[in-house]
C-alpha positions in Angstrom: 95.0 104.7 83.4 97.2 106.7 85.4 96.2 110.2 86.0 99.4 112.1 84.5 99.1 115.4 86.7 100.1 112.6 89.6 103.1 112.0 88.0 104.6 108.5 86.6 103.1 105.4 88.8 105.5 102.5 89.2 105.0 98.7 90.8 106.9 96.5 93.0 109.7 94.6 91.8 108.9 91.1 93.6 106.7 89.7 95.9 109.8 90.2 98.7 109.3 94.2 98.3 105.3 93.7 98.2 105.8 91.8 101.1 108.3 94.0 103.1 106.5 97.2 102.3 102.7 95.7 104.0 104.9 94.8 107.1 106.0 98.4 107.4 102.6 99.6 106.7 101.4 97.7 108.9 103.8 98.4 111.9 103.0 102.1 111.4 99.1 101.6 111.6 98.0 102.4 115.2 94.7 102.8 115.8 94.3 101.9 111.8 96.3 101.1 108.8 94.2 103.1 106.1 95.1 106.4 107.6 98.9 105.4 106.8 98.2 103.6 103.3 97.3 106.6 101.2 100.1 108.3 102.0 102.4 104.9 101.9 100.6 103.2 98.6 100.3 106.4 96.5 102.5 109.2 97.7 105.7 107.7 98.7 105.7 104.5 96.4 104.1 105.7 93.8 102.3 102.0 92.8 99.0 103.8 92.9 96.9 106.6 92.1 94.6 108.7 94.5 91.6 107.5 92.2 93.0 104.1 92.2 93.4 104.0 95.9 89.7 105.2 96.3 88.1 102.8 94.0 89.9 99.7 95.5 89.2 101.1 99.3 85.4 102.0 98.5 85.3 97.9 96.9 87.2 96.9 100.7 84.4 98.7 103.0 81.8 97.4 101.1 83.0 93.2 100.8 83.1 91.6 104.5 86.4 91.1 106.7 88.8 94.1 107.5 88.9 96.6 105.1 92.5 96.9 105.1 93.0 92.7 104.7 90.9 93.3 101.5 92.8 96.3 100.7 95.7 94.3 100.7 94.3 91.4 98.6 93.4 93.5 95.9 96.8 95.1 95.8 99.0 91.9 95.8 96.7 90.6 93.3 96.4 93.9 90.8 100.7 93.3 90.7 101.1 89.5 91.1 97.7 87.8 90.9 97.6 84.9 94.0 100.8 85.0 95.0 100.8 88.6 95.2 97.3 88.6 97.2 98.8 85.6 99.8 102.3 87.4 100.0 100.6 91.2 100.7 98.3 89.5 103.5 100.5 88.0 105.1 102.7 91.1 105.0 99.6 92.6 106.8 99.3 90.2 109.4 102.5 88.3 110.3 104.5 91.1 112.4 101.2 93.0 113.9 100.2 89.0 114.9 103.9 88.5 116.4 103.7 92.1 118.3 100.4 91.4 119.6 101.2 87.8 121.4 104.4 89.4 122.6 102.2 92.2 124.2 99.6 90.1 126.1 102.2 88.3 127.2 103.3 91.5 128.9 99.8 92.7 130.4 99.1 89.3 131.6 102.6 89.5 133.2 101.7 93.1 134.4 98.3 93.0 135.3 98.6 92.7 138.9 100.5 96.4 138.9 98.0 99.1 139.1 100.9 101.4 137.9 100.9 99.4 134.7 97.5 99.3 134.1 97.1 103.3 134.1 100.2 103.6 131.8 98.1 101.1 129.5 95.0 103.0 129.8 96.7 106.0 129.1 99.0 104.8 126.3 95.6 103.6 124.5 93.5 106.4 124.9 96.8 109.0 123.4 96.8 106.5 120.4 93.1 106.9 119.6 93.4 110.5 119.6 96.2 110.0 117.0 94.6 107.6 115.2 91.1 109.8 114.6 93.7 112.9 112.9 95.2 110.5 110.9 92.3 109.3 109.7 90.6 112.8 109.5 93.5 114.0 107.1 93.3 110.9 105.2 89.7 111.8 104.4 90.4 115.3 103.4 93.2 114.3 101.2 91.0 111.7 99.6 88.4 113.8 98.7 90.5 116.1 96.5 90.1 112.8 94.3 87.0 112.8 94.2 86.6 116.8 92.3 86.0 115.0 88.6 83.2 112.8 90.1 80.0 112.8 88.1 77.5 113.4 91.4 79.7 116.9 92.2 81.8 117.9 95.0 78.0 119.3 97.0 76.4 116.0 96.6 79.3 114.3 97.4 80.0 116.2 100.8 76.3 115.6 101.4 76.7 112.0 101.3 79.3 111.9 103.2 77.3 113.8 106.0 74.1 112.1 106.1 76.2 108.6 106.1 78.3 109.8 109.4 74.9 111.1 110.9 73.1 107.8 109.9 76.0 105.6 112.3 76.5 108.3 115.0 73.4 109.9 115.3 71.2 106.9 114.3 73.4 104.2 115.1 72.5 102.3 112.3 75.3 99.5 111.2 77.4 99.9 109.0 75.8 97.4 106.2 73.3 99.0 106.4 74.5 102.2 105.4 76.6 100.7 103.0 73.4 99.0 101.3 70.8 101.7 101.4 73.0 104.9 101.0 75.7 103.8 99.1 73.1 101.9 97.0 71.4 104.6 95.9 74.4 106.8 95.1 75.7 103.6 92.4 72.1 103.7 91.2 72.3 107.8 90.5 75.6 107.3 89.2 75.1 105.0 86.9 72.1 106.7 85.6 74.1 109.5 85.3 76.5 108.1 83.5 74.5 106.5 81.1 72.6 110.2 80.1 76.1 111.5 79.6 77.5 108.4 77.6 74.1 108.8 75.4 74.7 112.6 75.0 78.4 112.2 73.6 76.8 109.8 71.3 74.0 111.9 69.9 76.4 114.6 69.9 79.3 112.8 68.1 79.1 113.4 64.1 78.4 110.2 62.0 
């Protein structure tokens, strides 16, 4: 249910517009498409909430492939079932696959030019830079989301630290992570939940 202090939500019109509006999204994703989604998906078209966009992106890390090609699947498919899933992947992927081939082509052509290879290097290294702020601010607008969540905003900022120490500090993958920490946080959730669903109950007259 759309959260009414983020205004009315709307969806796409046909599986043309689903599929023109992954291409742009995913033309603007350098370094990363999710950084770009949030502000794409909920801000500017309006076809989801920041709650929505968090649930469906939190179900993406955690199921394997890309996290943005499962993003995408569950988008099309929320709108358009199948079709809509097929149509927004292969928004995703058609014109980023087209730009890459064209762009090797290019190196391979280049590669003998020390000149080009620097301006490569350089090119690369700029775009990651951009690519971590995106993604940064991503996160912090993200998190406003997340206020109403049963585990509070401290516990919440706490997982979120000990998962980025556990894969920078520890190194330990990503599945991992995703199993053992993110594993336990459903399991206190849920229980949580539960004790809250059983007070309204006692609490509710008869």
């Amino acid at each position: 249910m759309p959260d009414p202090a983020e205004g009315e939500l709307r969806r796409p019109t046909s599986l043309g517009e689903l599929f023109v509006a992954f291409t742009l999204l995913a033309l603007q994703g350098f370094g990363g498409v999710i950084a770009v989604a949030q502000r794409e998906l909920c801000e500017r078209r309006r076809w989801l909430s920041a709650k929505d966009f968090v649930e469906m992106l939190a179900n993406a890390q955690v199921l394997p492939g890309p996290n943005v090609c499962n993003l995408s699947l569950m988008i099309g498919d929320r709108f358009f079932g199948w079709r809509g899933a097929l149509t927004a992947l292969a928004g995703m992927v058609c014109a980023p696959l087209a730009l890459m081939l064209f762009i090797a082509w290019g190196l391979g052509a280049a590669a003998s030019s020390g000149l080009a290879q620097q301006l490569v290097r350089g090119a690369l290294h700029g775009i990651a830079a951009v690519a971590a702020g995106q993604i940064i601010g991503t996160v912090l607008r993200l998190a406003v989301s997340l206020r109403g969540h049963v585990l509070g905003a401290g516990a919440g900022a706490a997982l979120a630290a000990v998962a980025f120490a556990l894969m920078t500090v520890a190194r330990l993958p990503l599945l991992w992570v995703l199993l053992g920490l993110g594993g336990s946080a459903w399991l206190v959730t849920y229980a949580l939940l539960r004790r809250r669903a059983a007070g309204t109950d006692a609490a509710s007259p008869t």
